[in-house]
N, C-alpha and C positions, 0 to 999 in steps of 0.2 A: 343688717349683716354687711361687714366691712367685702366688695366685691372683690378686689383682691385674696382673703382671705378664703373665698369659696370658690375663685377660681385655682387657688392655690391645693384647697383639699378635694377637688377634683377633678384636678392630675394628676394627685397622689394615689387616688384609687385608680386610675383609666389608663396609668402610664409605669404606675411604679411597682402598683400592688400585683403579684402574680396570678397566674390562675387559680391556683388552690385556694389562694389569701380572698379573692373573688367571688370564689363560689361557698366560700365557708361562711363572710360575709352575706350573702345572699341569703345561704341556709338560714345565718342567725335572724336575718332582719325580720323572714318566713316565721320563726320559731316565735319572735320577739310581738307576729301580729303587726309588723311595721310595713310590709307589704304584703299583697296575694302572689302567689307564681303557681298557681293549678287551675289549669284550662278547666275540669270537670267541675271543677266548686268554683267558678269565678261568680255566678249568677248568684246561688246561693251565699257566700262570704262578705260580699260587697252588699249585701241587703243588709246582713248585720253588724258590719264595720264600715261603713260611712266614712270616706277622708283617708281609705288606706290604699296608697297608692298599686293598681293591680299591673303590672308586668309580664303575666301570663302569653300578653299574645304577641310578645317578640320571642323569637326563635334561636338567637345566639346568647351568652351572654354578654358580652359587649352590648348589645343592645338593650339589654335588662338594666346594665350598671350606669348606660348611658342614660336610661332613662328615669334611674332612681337618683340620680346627682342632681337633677332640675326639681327636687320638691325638699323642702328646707326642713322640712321633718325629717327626711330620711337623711338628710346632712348632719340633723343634730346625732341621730343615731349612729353613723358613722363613725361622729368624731368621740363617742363615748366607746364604741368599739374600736376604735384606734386607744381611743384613755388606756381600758383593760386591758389592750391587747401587749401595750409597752410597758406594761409593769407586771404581767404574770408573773414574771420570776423575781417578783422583790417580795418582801417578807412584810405582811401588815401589822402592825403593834400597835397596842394603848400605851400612850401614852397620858398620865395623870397629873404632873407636875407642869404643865405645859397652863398660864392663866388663858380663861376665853377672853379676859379682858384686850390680852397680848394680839390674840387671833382677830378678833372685832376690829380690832384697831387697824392692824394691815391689810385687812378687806377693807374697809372704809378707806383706808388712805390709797386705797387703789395697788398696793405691794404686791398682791396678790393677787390671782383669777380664781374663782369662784365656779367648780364646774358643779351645777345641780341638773340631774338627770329631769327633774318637773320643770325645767325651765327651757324656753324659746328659743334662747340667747346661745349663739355659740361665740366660743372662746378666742379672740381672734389677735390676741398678744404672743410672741414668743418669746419674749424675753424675764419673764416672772413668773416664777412657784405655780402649780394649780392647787387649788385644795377640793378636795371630791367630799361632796358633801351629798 
């Protein structure tokens, strides 16, 4: 992951995102099983999810947020919650007439970013299309 690029989307949550933006964040990533943040289940939850970063035993959130931007999983999630969060209000459509041949092709030649939610990778161009795939 280009270092630039993740110290870049972790000013964006630490500096730019509000509180609310922060804590809904947080909620989701709870919701999503991408972190723990409850003292009474930490014992219990971390036996059965293995690799998810627990938060529980900082007491601010600043401190939570700070400490979920140092694990690259919960970066990848962020930046798919940043994806939905800037296009809620656009309108999704099928489009049928559109060849995959056309679409393969600009992913291959690199035109494109390629955001897949099962993938590692995060996205680290701003200058070309994503496709959510």
């Amino acid at each position: 992951m280009d270092k630039l690029y993740k110290t870049n989307l972790q000013k964006t949550v630490s500096e730019i995102f509000p509180v609310y933006l922060q804590k809904e964040l947080l909620n989701q990533a709870v919701n999503d099983s991408v972190i723990i943040n409850n003292k009474k289940k930490t014992s219990q939850l971390s036996l059965n999810f293995t690799g998810i970063l627990d938060v529980s035993a900082y007491n601010s959130l600043e401190e939570k947020i700070d400490a979920m931007m140092q694990t690259d999983s919960v970066l990848k999630f962020i930046e798919e919650f940043e994806y939905r969060r800037q296009y809620r209000h656009f309108c999704y459509f099928k489009c049928s007439d559109i060849a995959s041949a056309k679409i393969e092709e600009l992913v291959g030649n690199g035109k494109v970013n390629v955001f897949d939610k099962k993938s590692t990778d995060l996205i680290d161009s701003y200058n070309k299309p994503s496709l959510h795939i």
